[in-house]
C-alpha positions in Angstrom: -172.8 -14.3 -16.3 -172.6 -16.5 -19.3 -175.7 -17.8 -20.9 -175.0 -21.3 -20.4 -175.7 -21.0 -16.7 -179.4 -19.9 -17.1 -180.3 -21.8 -20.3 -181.0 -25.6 -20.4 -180.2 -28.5 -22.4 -182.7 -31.2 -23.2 -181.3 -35.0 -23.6 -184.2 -38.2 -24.7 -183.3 -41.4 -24.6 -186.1 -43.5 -26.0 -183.6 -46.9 -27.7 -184.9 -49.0 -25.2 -188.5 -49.9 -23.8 -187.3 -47.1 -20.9 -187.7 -43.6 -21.8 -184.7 -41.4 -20.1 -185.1 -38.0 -20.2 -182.6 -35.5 -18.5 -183.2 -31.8 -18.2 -180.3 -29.5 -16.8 -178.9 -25.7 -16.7 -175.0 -26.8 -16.0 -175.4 -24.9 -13.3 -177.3 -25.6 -9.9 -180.6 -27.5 -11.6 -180.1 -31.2 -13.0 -183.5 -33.2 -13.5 -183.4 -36.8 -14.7 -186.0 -39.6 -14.7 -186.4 -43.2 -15.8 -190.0 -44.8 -16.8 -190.4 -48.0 -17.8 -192.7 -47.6 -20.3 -193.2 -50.9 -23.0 -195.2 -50.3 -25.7 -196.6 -47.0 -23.7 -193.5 -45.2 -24.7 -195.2 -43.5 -27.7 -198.5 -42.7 -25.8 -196.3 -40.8 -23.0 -193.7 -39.6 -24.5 -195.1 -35.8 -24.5 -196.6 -36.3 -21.1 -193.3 -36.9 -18.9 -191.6 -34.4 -21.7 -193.7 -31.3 -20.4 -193.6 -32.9 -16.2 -190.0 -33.0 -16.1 -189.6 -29.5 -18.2 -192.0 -27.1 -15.6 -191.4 -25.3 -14.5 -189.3 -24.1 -17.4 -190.8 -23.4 -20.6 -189.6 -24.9 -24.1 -188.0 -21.0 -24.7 -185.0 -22.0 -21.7 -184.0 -24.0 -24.0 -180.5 -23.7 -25.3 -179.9 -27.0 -27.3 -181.3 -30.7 -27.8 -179.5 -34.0 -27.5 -181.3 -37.4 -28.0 -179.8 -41.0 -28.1 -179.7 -41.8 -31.9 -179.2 -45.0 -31.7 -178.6 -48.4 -32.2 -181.6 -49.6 -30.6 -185.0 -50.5 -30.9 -186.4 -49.2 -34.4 -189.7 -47.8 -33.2 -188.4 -46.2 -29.8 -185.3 -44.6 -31.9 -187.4 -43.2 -34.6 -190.0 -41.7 -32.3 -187.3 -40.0 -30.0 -185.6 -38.8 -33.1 -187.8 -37.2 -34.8 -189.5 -35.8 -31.4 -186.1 -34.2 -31.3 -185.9 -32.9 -34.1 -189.6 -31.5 -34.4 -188.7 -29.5 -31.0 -185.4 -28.6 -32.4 -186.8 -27.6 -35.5 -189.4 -25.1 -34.2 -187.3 -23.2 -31.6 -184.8 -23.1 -34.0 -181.7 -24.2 -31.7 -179.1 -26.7 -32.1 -180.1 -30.9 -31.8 -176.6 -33.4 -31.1 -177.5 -36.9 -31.6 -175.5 -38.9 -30.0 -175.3 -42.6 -30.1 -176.1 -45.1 -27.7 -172.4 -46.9 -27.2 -170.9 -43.5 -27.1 -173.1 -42.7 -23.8 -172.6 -46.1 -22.7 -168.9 -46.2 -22.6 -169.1 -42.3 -21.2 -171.0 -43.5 -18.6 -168.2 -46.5 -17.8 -165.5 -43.7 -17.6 -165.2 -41.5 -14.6 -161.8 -39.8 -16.0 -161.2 -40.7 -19.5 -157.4 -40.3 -20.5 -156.8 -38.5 -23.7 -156.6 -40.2 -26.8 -157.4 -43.8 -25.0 -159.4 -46.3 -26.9 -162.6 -47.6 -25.4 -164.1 -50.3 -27.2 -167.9 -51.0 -26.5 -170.4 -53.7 -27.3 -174.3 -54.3 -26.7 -176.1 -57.0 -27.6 -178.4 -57.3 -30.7 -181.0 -59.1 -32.0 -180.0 -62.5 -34.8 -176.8 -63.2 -32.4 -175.2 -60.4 -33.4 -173.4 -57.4 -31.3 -173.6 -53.4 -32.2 -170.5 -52.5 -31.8 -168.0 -49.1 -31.4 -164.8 -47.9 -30.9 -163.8 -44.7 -29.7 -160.8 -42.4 -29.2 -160.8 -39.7 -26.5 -160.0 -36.3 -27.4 -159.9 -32.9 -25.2 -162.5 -31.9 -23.9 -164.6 -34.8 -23.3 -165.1 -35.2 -27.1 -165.2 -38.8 -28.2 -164.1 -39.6 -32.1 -165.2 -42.7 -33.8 -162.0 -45.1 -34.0 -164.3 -47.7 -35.1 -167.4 -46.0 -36.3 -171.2 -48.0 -34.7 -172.0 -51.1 -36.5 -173.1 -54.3 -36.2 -171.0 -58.1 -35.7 -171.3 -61.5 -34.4 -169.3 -62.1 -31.4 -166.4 -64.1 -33.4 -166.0 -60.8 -35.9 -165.9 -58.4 -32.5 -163.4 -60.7 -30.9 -160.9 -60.4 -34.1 -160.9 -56.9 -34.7 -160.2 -56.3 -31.1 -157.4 -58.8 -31.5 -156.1 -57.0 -34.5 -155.7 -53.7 -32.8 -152.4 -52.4 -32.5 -153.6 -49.8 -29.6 -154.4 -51.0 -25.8 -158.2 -50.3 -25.1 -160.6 -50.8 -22.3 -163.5 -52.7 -22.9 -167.4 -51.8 -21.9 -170.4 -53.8 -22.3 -173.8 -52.4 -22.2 -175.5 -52.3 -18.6 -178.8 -53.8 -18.1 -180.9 -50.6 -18.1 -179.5 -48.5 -21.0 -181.8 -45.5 -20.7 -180.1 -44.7 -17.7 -177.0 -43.5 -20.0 -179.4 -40.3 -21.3 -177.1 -38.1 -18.3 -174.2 -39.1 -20.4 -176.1 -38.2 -23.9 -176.5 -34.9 -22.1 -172.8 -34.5 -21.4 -171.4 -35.8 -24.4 -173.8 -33.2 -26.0 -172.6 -30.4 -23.5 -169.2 -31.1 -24.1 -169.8 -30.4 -28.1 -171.9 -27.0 -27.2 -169.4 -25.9 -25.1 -166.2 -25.8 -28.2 -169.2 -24.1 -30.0 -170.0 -27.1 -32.8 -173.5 -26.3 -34.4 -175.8 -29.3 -35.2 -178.6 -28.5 -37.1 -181.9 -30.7 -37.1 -181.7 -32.1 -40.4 -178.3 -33.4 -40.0 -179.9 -35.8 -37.0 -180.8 -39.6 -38.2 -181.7 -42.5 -36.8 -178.9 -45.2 -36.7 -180.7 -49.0 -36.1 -177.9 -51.0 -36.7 -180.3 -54.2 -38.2 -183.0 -53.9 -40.3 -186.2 -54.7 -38.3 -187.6 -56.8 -40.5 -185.6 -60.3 -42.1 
């Protein structure tokens, strides 16, 4: 039996005023909740992390993935470094994935090879965070466009200047929903045997959070 079936991947998504947390073996044991949480996020966070994980213990743990933004500042920062504080200490891998990558997974029930998605989600001062991406084997998605931030008349030229077709996504209404997707997209890279260390793992916010 190969290892993957017995060990467990851990995915947070903590970008939004949800937490999303998604706990599952690959095999035969999938676990994901929602809780719409506000300004308790940071009180909880630990709380629903141990419910959801029994009765498994932090040693089936094979990797970590966690929503690395954009997003809110103080949700991304507190699920990123929660990540990598777990990651750290049991010394396995931590893929941080961003939020428009698991959003435009999650719009894509079979993605064709080398297609472009383009994806959008609003942001705060009028402005859109914004990503395009290029789907290689395997389910692994490379930055055509790498996450950034735009108002809506700079997103609508560069997609007018691309010289590829694409398909375009836009953000659903509950975005934590997407941390299933962070957990596959950070499968996907476990599987082909990529290593991520903990340090490597940074917050991406897009805007500053104060102007």
């Amino acid at each position: 039996m190969t290892q993957y079936q017995h060990k467990y991947g851990l995915a947070l998504h903590t970008t939004t005023p949800q937490l999303g947390i998604c706990l599952d073996n690959f095999k035969s044991d999938r676990r994901s909740q929602i809780w719409n949480l506000g300004r308790d996020l940071s009180s909880l966070l630990h709380q629903h992390l141990r419910s959801i994980l029994a009765p498994q213990t932090w040693q089936d743990l094979e990797f970590i993935a966690v929503a690395k933004g954009p997003g809110g500042f103080t949700g991304t920062r507190m699920g990123v470094v929660t990540a990598r504080t777990i990651a750290q200490q049991l010394n396995i891998p931590l893929y941080g994935i961003s939020t428009l990558a698991a959003i435009a997974h999650s719009q894509q029930d079979k993605p064709e090879s080398n297609s472009l998605i383009a994806v959008q989600m609003n942001a705060r001062r009028e402005q859109l965070f914004v990503a395009i991406y290029q789907i290689a084997e395997e389910g692994i998605w490379q930055p055509y466009l790498p996450d950034t931030v735009m108002t809506a008349s700079e997103w609508h030229k560069t997609l007018s200047d691309l010289k590829l077709s694409y398909e375009l996504v836009k953000s659903p209404s509950e975005i934590a929903n997407t941390v299933t997707n962070i957990m596959e997209l950070a499968y996907a890279q476990w599987r082909r045997g990529k290593k991520s260390a903990w340090q490597e793992v940074v917050p991406f916010y897009g805007q500053h959070p104060v102007k």
